[in-house]
C-alpha positions in Angstrom: 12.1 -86.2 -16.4 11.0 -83.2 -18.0 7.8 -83.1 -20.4 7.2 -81.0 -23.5 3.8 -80.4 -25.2 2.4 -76.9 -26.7 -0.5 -75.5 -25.7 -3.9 -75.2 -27.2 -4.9 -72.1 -26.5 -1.6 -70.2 -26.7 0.3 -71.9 -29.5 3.3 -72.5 -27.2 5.7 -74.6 -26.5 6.3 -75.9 -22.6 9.1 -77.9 -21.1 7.7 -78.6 -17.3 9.2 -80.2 -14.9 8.8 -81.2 -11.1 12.0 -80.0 -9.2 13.3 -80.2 -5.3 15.4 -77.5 -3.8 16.8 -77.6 -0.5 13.8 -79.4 0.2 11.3 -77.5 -1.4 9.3 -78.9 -4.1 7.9 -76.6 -6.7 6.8 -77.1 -10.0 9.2 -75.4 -13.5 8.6 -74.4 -16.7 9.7 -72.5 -19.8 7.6 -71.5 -22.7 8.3 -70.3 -26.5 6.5 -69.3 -29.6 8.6 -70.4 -31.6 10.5 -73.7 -30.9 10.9 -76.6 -28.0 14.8 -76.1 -27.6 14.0 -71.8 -26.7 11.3 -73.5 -24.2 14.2 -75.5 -22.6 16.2 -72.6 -22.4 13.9 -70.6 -20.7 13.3 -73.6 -18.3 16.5 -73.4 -17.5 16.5 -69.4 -16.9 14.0 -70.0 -14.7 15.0 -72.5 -12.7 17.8 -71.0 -11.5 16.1 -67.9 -11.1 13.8 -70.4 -8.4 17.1 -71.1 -6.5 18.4 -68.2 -6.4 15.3 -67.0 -4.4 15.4 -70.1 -2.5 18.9 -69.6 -1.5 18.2 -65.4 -0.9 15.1 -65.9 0.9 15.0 -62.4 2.7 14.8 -62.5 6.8 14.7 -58.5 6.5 10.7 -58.7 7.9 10.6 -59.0 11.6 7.5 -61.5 11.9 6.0 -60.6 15.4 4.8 -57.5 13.8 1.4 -57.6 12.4 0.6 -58.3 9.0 -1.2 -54.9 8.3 2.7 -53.3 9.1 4.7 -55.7 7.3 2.4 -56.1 4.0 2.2 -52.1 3.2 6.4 -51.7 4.4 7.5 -55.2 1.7 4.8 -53.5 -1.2 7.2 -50.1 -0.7 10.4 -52.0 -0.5 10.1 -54.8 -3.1 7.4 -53.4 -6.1 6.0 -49.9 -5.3 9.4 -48.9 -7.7 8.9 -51.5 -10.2 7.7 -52.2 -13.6 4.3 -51.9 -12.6 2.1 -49.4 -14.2 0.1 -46.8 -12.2 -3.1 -48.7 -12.8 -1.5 -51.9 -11.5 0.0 -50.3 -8.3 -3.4 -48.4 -7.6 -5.3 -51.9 -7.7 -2.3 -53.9 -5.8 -2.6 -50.7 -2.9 -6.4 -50.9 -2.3 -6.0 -54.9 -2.1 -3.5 -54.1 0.5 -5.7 -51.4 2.2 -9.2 -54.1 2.3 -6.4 -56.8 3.9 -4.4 -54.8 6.7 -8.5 -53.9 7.5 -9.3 -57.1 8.4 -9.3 -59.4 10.9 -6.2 -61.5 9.3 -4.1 -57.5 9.7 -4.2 -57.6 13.4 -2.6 -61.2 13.5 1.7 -61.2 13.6 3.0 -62.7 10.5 4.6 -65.5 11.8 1.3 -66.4 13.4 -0.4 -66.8 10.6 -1.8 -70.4 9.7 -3.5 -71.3 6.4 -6.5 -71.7 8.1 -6.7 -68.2 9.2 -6.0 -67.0 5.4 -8.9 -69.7 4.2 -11.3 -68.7 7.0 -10.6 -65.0 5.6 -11.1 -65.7 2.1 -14.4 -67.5 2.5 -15.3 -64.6 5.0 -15.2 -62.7 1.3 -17.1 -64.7 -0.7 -20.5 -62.7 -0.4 -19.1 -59.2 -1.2 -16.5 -60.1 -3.2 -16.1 -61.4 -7.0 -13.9 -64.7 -8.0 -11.2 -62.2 -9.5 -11.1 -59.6 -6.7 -10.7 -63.1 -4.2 -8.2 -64.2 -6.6 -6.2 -60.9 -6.0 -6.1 -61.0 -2.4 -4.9 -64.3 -2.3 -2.3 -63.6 -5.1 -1.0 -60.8 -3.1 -0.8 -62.9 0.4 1.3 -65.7 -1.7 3.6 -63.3 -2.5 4.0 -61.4 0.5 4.8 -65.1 2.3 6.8 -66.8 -0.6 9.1 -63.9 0.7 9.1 -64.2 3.7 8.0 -67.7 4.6 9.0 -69.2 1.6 9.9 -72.8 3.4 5.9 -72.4 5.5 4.0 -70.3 3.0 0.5 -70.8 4.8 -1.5 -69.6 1.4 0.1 -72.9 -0.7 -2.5 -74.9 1.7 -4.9 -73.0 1.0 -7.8 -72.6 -2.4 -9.8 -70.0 -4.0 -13.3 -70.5 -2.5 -16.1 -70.2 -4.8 -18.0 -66.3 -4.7 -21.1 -66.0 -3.9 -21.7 -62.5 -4.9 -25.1 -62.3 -6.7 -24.3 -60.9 -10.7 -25.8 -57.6 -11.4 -27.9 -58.0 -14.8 -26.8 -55.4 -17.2 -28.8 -54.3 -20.1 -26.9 -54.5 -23.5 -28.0 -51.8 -26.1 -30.9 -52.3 -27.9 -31.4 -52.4 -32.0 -32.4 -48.8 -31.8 -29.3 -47.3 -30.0 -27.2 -49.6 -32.0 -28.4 -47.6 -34.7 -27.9 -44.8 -33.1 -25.0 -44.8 -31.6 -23.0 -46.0 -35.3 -25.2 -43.1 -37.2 -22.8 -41.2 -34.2 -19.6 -42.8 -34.7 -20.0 -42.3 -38.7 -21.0 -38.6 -38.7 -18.4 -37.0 -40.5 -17.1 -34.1 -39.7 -18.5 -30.7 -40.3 -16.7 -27.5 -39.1 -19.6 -25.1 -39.6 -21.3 -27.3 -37.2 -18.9 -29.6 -34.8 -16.2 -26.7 -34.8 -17.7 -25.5 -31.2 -15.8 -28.2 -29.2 -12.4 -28.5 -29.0 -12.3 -32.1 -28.8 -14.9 -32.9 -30.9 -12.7 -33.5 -34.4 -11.1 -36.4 -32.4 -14.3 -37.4 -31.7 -14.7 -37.5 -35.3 -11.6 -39.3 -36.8 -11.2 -42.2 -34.2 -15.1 -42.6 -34.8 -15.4 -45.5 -37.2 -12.0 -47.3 -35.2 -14.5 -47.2 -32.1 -17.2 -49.0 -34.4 -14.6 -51.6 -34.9 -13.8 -52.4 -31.4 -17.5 -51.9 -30.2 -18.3 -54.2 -32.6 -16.0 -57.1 -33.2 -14.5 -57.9 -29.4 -11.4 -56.0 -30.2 -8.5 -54.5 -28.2 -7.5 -51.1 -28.4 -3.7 -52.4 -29.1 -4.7 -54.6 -31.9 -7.2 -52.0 -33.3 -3.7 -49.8 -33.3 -2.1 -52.3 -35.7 -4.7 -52.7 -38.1 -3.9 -52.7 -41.4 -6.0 -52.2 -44.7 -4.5 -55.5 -46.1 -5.6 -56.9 -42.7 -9.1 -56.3 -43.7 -10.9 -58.6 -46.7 -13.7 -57.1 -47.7 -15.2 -59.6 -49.9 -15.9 -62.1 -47.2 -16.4 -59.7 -44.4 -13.4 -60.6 -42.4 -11.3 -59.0 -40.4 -7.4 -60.9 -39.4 -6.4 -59.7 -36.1 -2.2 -60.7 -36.5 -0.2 -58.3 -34.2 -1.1 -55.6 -31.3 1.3 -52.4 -30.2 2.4 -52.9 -26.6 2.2 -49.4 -24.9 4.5 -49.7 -22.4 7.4 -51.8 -24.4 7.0 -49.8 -27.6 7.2 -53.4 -29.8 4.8 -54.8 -31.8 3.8 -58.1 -31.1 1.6 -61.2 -31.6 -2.2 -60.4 -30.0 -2.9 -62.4 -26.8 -4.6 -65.7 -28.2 -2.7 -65.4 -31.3 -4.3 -64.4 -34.7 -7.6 -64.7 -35.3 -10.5 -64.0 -37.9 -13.4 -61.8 -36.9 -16.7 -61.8 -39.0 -16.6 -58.0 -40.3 -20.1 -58.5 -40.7 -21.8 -58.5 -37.5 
């Protein structure tokens, strides 16, 4: 029996349910914005998209070769030609890279147990941070739920805790705050700015910067930003849509909308 509850922090709705496949168990669910029948039909959607990888589970991959072949050769096959942005594929091919050069690379892929993969990740824990560990092991379940989707050795596994030690960072002080908002808010003067060719850009995106510097805010919802959005009475600022650059759409910001205090 499925159960349907929206969420807190998103404002959606979610039908979730706990299926069995051809004997493998995994865990469904569909989401909407809007309304809890859409979230059942997306449940649906995706459901039988899980069977239909179940039932296509590709045998393609010879596993006695070692990882560091196979990992690079299903990245080209299955997602270097995807959706993926450049940014996304440069990050996915160094996590690559770091695996293939360690110790887990040299093993054959049907070798593999989960305790090699956990004995690896906690191997990472003083060099790397909790999202860079995440990514490696996001990129291993993948790589297996292709391949080894009935034995995936990373489901037994967990994220170890990072040790890494946190760099301290210095924030700005009052004085460069200052500074660098006199900076922003120069405006523009061609008998003395005109030397640089990009310095009139400079100059008109300078107060937008001031917003985002200032109150937390994306560049895609700075883009949609609206004078009515803005009530200067109160000093508030109502952050209800962001541009999505690679879709073209305008939609609803990632936690929703919110109200920023325009006068921090």
């Amino acid at each position: 029996m499925g159960k349907i509850y929206k969420e807190e922090s998103t404002g959606k709705y979610v039908y979730k349910t706990a299926e069995e496949y051809k004997g493998i168990k995994c865990t469904c669910k569909g989401s909407s914005r809007t309304c809890k029948s859409e979230a059942k039909e997306n449940w649906k959607k995706n459901l039988e998209a899980r069977k239909k990888k179940i039932d296509n589970v590709d045998s393609s991959c010879d596993l006695s070769v070692p990882l560091k072949k196979a990992l690079p050769a299903w990245y080209e096959l299955y997602h270097e030609h995807s959706w993926r942005t450049e940014r996304t594929k440069h990050t996915d091919h160094d996590t690559i890279s770091q695996i293939c050069k360690s110790i887990l690379g040299e093993f054959p892929v049907n070798a593999i147990t989960s305790d090699h993969i956990q004995k690896y990740l906690i191997s990472e824990t003083s060099t790397l941070s909790k999202s860079s560990l995440k990514k490696r092991r996001n990129m291993l379940n993948m790589f297996f739920s292709q391949y080894r989707l009935n034995d995936n050795p990373v489901k037994r596994t967990e994220l170890p805790t990072s040790i890494i030690s946190k760099e301290t960072i210095d924030a700005y002080n009052d004085e460069e705050i200052a500074r660098l908002t006199e900076v922003l808010s120069a405006v523009y003067n061609p008998a003395i700015h005109a030397n640089s060719e990009h310095s009139l850009r400079g100059f008109i995106y300078g107060n937008a910067l001031i917003v985002c510097l200032f109150q937390y805010l994306r560049y895609s919802e700075l883009t949609e930003l609206r004078v009515k959005d803005i009530n200067f009475d109160e000093g508030l600022i109502y952050v209800s849509r962001q541009y999505d650059e690679y879709t073209g759409e305008i939609k609803l910001p990632k936690y929703n909308m919110r109200i920023v205090n325009g006068d921090r």
